[in-house]
C-alpha positions as CSV (number, residue, x, y, z in Angstrom):
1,X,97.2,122.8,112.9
2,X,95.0,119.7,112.0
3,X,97.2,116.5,111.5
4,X,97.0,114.6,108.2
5,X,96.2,111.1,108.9
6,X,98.7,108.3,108.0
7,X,97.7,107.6,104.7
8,X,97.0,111.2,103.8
9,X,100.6,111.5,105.4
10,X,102.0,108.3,102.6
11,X,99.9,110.6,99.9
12,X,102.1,113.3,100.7
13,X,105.2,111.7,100.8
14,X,104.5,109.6,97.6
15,X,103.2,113.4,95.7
16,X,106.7,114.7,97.1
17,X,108.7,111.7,95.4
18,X,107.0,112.1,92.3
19,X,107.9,115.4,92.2
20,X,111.4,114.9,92.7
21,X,111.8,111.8,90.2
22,X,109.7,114.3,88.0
23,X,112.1,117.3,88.4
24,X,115.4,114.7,88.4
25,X,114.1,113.1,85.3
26,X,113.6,116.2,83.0
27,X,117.4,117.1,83.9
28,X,117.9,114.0,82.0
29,X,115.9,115.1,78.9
30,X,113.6,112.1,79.7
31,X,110.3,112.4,78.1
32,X,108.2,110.4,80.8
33,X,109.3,112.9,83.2
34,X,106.5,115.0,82.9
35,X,103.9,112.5,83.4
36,X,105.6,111.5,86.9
37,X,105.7,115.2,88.0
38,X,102.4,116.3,87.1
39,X,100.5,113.4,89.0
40,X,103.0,114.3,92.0
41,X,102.3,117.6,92.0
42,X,98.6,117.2,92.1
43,X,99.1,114.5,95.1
44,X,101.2,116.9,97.2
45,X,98.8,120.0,96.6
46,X,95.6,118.1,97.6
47,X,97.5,117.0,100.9
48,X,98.6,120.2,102.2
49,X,95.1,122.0,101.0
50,X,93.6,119.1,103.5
51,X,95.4,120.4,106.4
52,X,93.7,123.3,108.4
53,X,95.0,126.3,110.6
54,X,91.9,126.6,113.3
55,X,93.0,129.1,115.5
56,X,93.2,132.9,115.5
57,X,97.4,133.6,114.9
58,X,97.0,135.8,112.1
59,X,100.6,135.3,111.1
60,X,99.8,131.5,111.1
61,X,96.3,132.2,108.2
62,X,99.3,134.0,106.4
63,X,101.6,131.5,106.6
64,X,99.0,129.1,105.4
65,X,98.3,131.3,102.3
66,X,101.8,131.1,101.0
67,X,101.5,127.7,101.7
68,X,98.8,127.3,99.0
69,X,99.9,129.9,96.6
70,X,103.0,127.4,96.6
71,X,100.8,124.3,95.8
72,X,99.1,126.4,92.8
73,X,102.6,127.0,91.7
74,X,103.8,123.7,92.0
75,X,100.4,122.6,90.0
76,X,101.3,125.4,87.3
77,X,104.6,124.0,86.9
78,X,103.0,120.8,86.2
79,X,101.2,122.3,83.3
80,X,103.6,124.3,81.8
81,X,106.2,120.5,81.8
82,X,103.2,119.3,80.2
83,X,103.2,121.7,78.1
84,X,106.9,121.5,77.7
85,X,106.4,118.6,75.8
86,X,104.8,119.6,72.6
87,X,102.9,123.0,71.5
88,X,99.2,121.7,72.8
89,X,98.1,125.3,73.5
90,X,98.3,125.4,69.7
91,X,100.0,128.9,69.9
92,X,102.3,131.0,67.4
93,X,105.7,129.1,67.3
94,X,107.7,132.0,68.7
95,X,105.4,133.3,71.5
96,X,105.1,129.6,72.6
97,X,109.3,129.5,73.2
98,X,109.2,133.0,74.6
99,X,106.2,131.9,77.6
100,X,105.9,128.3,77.8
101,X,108.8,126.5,76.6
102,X,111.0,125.2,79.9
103,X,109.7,128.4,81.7
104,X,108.1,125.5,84.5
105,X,111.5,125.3,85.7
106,X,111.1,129.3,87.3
107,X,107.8,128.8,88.8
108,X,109.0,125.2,90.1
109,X,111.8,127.5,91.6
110,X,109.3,130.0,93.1
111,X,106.8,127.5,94.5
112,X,110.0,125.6,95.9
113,X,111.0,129.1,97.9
114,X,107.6,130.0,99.2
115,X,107.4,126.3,100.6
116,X,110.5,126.7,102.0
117,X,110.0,129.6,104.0
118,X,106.2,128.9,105.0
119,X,107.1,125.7,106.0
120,X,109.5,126.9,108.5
121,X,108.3,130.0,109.3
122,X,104.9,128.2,110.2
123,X,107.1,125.8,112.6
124,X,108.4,128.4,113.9
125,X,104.9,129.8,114.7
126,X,103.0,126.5,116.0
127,X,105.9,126.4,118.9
128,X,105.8,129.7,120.2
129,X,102.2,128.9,120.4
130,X,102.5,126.0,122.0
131,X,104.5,127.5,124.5
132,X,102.3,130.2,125.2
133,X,99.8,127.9,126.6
């Protein structure tokens, strides 16, 4: 698995922050919390879509697809707390609190859960690799 650098590591870590103070803040009802999030979101994706799987574990390429099915997810749920915000779709009234109004917080909740389990499963995977060689 190719390394991120150091300051594509402090990207990471900063996107992952945001996301937290983000998430934390719209607990609170706070209305800048979707403009921390959204940025965050977008920092953490473009990190983890920089790192590569090179080799031939199949189970690893997998991995890695949850992986970035997550970040979409995590950028989605961006959106729809954007969207959150105030009716910019410009939709019916009723079909905008049916589908977008707070539904961010489920797809936060998926993308959280897929990142979970890739994350460790693809741990899991890079050391019984390592200790096949």
């Amino acid at each position: 698995m190719r390394q991120l650098s150091k300051t594509e590591t402090f990207i990471l870590l900063i996107g992952g922050l945001l996301m937290v103070i983000g998430a934390g803040g719209s607990m609170f009802l706070q209305s800048w919390a979707a403009y921390i999030f959204a940025p965050g979101a977008l920092m953490f994706a473009a990190m983890q879509m920089r790192q590569s799987y090179d080799g031939n574990n199949f189970t690893i390429r997998r991995l890695r697809r949850i992986l970035l099915t997550s970040d979409v997810f995590f950028l989605l749920a961006g959106l729809l707390m954007l969207a959150s915000q105030s009716n910019f779709f410009g939709i019916n009234q009723l079909i905008y609190i049916k589908y977008v109004h707070n539904n961010w917080i489920v797809v936060l909740l998926v993308a959280a859960i897929l990142q979970l389990y890739a994350s460790h499963r693809i741990a899991n995977e890079l050391e019984k690799e390592a200790k096949k060689r």
